[in-house]
C-alpha positions in Angstrom: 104.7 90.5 92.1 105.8 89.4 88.8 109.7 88.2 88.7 111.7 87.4 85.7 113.7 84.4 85.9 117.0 83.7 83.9 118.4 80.5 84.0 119.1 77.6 81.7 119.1 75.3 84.3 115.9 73.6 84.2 115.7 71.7 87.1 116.6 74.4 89.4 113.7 77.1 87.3 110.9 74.4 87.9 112.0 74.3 91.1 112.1 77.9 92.3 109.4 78.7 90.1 106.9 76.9 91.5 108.5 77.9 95.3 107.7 81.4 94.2 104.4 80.6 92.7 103.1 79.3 95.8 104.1 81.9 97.6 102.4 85.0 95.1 105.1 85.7 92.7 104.0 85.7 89.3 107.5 84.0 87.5 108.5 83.9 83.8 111.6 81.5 82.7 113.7 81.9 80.2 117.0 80.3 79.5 119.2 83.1 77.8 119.7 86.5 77.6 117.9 86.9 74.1 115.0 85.7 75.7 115.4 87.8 78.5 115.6 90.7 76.4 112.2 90.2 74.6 110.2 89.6 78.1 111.4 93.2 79.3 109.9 94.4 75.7 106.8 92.7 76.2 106.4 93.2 80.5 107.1 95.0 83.5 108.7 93.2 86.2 109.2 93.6 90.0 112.5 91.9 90.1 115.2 89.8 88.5 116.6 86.7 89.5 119.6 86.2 87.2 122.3 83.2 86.5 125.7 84.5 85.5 126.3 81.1 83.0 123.9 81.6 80.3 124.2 79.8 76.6 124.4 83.3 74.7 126.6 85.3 77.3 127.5 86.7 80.9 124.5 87.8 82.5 126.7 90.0 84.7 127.9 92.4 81.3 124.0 91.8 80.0 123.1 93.5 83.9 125.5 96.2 83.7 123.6 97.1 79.5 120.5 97.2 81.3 121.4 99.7 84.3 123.3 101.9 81.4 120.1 101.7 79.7 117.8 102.8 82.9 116.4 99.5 84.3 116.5 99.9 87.3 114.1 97.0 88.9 115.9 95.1 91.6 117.9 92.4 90.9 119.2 89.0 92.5 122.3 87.1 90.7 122.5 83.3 91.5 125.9 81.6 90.5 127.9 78.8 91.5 130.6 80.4 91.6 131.5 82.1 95.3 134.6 84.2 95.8 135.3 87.6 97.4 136.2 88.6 93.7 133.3 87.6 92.1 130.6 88.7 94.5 132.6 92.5 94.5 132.4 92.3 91.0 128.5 91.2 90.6 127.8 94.4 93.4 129.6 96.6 91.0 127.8 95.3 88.0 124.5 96.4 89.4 123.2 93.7 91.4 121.2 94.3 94.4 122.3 90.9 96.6 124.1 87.7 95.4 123.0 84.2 96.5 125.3 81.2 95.5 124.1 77.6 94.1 122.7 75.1 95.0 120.1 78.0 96.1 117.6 77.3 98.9 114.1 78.2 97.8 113.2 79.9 101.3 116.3 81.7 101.3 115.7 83.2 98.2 112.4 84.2 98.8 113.3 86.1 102.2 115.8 88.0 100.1 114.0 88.6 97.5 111.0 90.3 99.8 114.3 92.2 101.6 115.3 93.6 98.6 111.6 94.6 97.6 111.0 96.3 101.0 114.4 98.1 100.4 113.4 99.2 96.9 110.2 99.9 97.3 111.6 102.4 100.7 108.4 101.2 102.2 109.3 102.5 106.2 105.6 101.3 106.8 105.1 98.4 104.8 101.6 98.1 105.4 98.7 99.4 103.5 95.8 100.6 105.1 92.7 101.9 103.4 89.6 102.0 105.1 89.7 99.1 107.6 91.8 96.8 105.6 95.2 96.6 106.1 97.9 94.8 103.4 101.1 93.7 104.4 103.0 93.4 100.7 106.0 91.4 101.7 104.4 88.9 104.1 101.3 88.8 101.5 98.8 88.9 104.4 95.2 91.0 104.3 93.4 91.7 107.5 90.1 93.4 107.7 88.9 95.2 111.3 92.5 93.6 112.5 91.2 89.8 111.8 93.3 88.2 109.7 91.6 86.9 105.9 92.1 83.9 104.2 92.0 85.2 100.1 93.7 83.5 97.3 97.5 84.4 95.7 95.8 85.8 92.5 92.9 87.5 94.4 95.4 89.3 96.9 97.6 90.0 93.9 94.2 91.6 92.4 93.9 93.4 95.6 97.5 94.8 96.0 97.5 96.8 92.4 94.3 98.1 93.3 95.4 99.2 96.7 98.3 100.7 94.6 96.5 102.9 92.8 93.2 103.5 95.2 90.7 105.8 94.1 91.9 105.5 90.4 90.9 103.2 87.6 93.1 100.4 86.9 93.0 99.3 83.6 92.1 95.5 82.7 95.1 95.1 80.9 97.5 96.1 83.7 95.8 93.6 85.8 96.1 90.6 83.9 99.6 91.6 83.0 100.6 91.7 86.5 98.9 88.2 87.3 99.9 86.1 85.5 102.8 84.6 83.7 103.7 83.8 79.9 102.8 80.5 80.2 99.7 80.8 82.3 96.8 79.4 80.5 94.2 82.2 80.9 90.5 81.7 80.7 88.7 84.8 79.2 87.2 85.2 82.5 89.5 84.3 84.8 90.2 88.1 85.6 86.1 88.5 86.3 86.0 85.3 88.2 89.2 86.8 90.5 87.4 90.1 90.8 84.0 88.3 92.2 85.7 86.2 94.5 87.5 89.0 96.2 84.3 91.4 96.5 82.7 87.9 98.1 86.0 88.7 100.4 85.6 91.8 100.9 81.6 91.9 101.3 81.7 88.9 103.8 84.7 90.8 105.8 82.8 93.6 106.5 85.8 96.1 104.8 84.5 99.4 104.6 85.5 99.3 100.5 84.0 98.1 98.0 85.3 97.5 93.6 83.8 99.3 91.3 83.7 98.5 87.2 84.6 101.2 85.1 83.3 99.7 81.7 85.8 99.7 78.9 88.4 100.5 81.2 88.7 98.2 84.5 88.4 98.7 88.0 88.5 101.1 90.8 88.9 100.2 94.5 87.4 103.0 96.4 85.8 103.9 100.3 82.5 103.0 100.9 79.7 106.2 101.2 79.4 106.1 104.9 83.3 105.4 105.1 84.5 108.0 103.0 82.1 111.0 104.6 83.6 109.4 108.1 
């Protein structure tokens, strides 16, 4: 899921960046609201984590442009500062929850999976197709009900697929989704992800299988004996 993070603190965006990394998030940082503004030109996001205190502005007026302007993808404010006031205030301006500072990394992330469950309405959050199953907020796969072991950028691979089963997705929208501005990509990194996950997938015994669609992407789609079951 990729997250934009503002904060000019840099300390504290190393640190949850790489607690979110680890844990599937694809995270961009940047340090003002300028900046901020040119990622949502350039990418789609899942969710925002936003500092108040920025260089070039309040974050909480920036928030309140972009709901006015229809952005609507969920969005966490972080400040130091922690009155009843205040937190009213950033709930009014369009935030979804508030944490204060110093933030705890785990905290964060079980909100941040809260909110996406709650934006996302998923009653059922897991995915079935065929006899795989995908459980988006706890980032877990299981094949036949047995657990698998795949990689954060294979399972992120996995989850747009499953998003859009039986349709092509395009190449693009796939290496948009995975990685961050200042991932170093390999021009086959996104082939290499895709090979590793039909290994997955083959070796599981899932009932599914990843087609190429050349010039286009990929497709996940049934089996033949799975989809005339």
């Amino acid at each position: 899921m990729r997250t934009l993070l503002v904060d000019h603190d840099e300390h504290l965006a190393r640190a949850v960046q790489g607690a979110l990394s680890d844990c599937g998030f694809a995270v961009d940082v940047v340090g003002t609201l300028d900046e901020a503004a040119t990622a949502l030109d350039y990418a789609k996001y899942d969710i925002l984590l936003l500092e108040l205190a920025l260089p070039d502005g309040n974050g909480l007026d920036w928030l309140k442009r972009l709901r006015r302007d229809g952005h609507f993808m969920p969005a966490m404010v972080m400040s130091s500062r922690d009155d009843l006031g205040r937190r009213i205030a950033i709930f009014n301006g369009g935030a979804d929850d508030f944490l204060p500072k110093p933030v705890s990394t785990d905290e964060l992330i079980a909100r941040m999976r809260a909110i996406l469950r709650r934006s996302t309405q998923m009653t059922a959050p897991v995915v079935v197709f065929g006899n795989l199953k995908f459980d988006p907020i706890a980032r877990q796969v299981s094949v036949g009900g047995r657990p698998q072991k795949i990689a954060r950028r294979e399972v992120c691979i996995l989850e747009l697929l499953l998003s859009r089963a039986g349709r092509a997705v395009p190449r693009a929208s796939l290496e948009d989704s995975l990685y961050a501005f200042d991932n170093e990509v390999s021009t086959n990194a996104l082939e290499v992800a895709i090979y590793r996950l039909r290994g997955h997938l083959n070796q599981s015994g899932a009932t599914l299988r990843i087609t190429t669609v050349r010039g286009i992407g990929y497709i996940l789609e049934l089996n033949s004996a799975a989809s005339a079951a």
